[in-house]
MDAnalysis code that builds the backbone (N, CA, C; Angstrom):
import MDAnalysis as mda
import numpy as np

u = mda.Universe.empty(201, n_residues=67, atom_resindex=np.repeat(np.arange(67), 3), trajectory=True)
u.add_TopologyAttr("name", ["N", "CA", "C"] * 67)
u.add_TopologyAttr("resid", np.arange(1, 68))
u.add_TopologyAttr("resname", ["UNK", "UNK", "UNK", "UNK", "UNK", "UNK", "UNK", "UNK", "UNK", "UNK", "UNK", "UNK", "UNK", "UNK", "UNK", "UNK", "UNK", "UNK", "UNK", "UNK", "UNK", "UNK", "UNK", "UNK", "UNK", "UNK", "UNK", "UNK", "UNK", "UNK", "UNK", "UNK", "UNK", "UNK", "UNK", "UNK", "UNK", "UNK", "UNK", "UNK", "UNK", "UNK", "UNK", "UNK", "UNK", "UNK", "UNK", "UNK", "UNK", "UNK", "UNK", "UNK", "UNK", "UNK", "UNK", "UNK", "UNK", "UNK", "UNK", "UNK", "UNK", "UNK", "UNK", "UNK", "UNK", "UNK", "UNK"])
u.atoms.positions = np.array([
    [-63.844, -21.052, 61.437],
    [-62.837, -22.047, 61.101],
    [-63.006, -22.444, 59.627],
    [-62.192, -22.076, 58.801],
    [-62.040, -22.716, 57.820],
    [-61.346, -24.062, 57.273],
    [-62.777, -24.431, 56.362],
    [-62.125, -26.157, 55.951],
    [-61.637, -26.078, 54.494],
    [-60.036, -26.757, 54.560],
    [-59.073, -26.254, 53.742],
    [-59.956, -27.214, 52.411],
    [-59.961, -28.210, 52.475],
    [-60.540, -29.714, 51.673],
    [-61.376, -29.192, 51.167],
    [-62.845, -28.791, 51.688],
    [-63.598, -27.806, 50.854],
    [-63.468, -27.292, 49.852],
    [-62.787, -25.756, 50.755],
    [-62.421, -24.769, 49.983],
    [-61.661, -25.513, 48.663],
    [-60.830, -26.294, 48.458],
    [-60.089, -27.015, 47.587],
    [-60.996, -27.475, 46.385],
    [-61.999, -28.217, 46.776],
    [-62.660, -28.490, 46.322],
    [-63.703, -27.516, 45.579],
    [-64.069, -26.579, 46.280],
    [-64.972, -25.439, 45.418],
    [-63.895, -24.598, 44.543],
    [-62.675, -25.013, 44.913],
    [-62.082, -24.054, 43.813],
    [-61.615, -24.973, 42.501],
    [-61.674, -26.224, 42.486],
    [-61.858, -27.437, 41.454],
    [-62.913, -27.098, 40.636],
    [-63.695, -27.580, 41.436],
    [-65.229, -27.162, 40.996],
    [-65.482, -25.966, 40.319],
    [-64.915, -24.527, 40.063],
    [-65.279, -23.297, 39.566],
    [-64.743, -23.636, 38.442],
    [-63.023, -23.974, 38.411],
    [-62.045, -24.214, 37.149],
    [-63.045, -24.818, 36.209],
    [-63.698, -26.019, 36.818],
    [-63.864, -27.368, 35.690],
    [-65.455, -26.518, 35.210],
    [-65.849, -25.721, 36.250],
    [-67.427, -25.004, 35.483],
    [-66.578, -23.673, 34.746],
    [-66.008, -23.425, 34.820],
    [-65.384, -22.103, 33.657],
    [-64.625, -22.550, 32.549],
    [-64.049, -23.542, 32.721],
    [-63.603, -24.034, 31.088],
    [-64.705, -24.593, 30.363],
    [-66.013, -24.862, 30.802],
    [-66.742, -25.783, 29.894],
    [-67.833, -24.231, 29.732],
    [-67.613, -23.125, 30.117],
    [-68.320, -21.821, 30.057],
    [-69.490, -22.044, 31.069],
    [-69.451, -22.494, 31.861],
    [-70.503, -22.726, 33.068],
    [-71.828, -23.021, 32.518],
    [-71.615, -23.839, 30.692],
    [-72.718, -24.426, 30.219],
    [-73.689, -26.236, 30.797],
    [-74.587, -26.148, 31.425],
    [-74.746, -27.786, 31.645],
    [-74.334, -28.805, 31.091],
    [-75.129, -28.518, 29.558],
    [-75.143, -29.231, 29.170],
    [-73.543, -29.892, 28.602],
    [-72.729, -28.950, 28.319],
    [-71.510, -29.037, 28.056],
    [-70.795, -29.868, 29.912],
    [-71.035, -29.163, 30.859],
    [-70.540, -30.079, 32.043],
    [-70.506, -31.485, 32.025],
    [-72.297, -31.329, 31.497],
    [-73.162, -33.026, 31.787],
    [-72.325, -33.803, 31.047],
    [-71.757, -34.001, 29.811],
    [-71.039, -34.588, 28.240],
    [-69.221, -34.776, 29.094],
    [-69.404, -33.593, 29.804],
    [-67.431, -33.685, 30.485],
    [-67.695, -35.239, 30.926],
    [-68.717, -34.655, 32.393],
    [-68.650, -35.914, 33.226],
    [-68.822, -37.706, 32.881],
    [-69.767, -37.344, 31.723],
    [-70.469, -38.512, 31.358],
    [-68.985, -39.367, 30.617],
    [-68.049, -38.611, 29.575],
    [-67.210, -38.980, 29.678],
    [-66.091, -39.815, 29.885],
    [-66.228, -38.195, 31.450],
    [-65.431, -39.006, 32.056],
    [-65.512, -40.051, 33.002],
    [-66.868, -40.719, 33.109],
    [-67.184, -41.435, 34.101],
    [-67.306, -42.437, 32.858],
    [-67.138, -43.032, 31.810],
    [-67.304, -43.760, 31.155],
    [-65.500, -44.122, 30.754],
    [-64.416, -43.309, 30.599],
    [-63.529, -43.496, 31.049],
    [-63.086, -44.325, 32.306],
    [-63.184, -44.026, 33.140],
    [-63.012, -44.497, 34.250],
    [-63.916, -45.924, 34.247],
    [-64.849, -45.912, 34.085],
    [-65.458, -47.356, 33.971],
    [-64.446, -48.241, 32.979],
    [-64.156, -47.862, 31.732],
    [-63.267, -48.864, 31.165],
    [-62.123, -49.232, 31.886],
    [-61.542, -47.998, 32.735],
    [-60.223, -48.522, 33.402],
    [-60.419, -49.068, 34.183],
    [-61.635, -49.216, 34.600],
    [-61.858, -50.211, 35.833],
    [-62.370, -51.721, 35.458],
    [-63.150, -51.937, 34.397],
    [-63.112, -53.430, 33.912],
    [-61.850, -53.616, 33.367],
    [-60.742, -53.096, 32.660],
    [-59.542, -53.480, 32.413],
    [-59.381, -53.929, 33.360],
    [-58.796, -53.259, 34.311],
    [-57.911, -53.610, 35.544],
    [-58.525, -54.935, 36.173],
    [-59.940, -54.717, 36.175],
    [-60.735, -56.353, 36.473],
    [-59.861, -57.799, 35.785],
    [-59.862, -57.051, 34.676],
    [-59.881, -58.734, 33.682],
    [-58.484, -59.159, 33.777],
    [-57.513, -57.688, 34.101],
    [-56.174, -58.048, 34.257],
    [-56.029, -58.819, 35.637],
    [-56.623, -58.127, 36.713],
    [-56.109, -58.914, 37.936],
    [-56.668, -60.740, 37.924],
    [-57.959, -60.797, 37.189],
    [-58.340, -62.395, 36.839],
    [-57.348, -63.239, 36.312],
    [-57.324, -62.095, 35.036],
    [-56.046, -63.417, 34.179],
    [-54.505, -63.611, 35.242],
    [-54.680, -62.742, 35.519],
    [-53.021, -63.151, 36.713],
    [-53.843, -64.133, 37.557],
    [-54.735, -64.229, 38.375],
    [-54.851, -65.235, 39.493],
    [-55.331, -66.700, 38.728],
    [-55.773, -66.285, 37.520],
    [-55.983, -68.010, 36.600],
    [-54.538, -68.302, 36.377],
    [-53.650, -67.710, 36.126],
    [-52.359, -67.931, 35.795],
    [-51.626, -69.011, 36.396],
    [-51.287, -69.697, 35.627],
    [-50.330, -70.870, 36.848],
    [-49.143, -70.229, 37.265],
    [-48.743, -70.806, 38.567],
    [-47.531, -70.188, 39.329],
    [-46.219, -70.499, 38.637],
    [-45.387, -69.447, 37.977],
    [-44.126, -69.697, 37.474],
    [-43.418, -70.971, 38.468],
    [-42.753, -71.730, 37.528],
    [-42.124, -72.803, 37.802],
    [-40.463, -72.249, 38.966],
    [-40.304, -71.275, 38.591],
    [-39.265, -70.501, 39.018],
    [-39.417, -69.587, 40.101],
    [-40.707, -69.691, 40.500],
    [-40.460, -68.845, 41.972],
    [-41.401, -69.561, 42.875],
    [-41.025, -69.617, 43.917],
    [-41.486, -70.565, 45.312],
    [-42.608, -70.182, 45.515],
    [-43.379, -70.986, 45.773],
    [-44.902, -70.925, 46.439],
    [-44.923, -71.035, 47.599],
    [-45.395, -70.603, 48.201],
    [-45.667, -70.549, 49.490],
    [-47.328, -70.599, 49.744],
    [-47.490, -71.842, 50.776],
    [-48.815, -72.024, 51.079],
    [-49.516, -71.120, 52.338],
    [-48.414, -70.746, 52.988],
    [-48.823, -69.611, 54.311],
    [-49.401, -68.708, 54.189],
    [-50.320, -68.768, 55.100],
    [-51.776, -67.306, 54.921],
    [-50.891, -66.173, 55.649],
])
């Protein structure tokens, strides 16, 4: 039985090791990256969803206290 998700996945996985020439150290620098990417978009998105809930409620649209 083959697992499609896998297979999907090991064939991700070959692409992203053959464009960087299946060098480590060149992989290690992709990921690091891109995991440092992704960390900024993720404290953005933090500080954005804060400043909206400090935000006072527009005068112009109804509040509602119901959970």
């Amino acid at each position: 039985m083959k697992d499609e998700v896998i297979e999907e996945l090991w064939e991700i996985k070959d692409k992203i090791a053959k464009q960087h020439g299946c060098d480590i150290d060149d992989l290690a620098n992709y990921y690091i990256k891109k995991s440092e990417k992704r960390r900024k978009a993720a404290s953005s998105n933090i500080f954005t969803y804060v400043a909206e809930q400090s935000a006072q409620p527009d005068a112009n649209r109804a509040v509602s206290n119901e959970i």
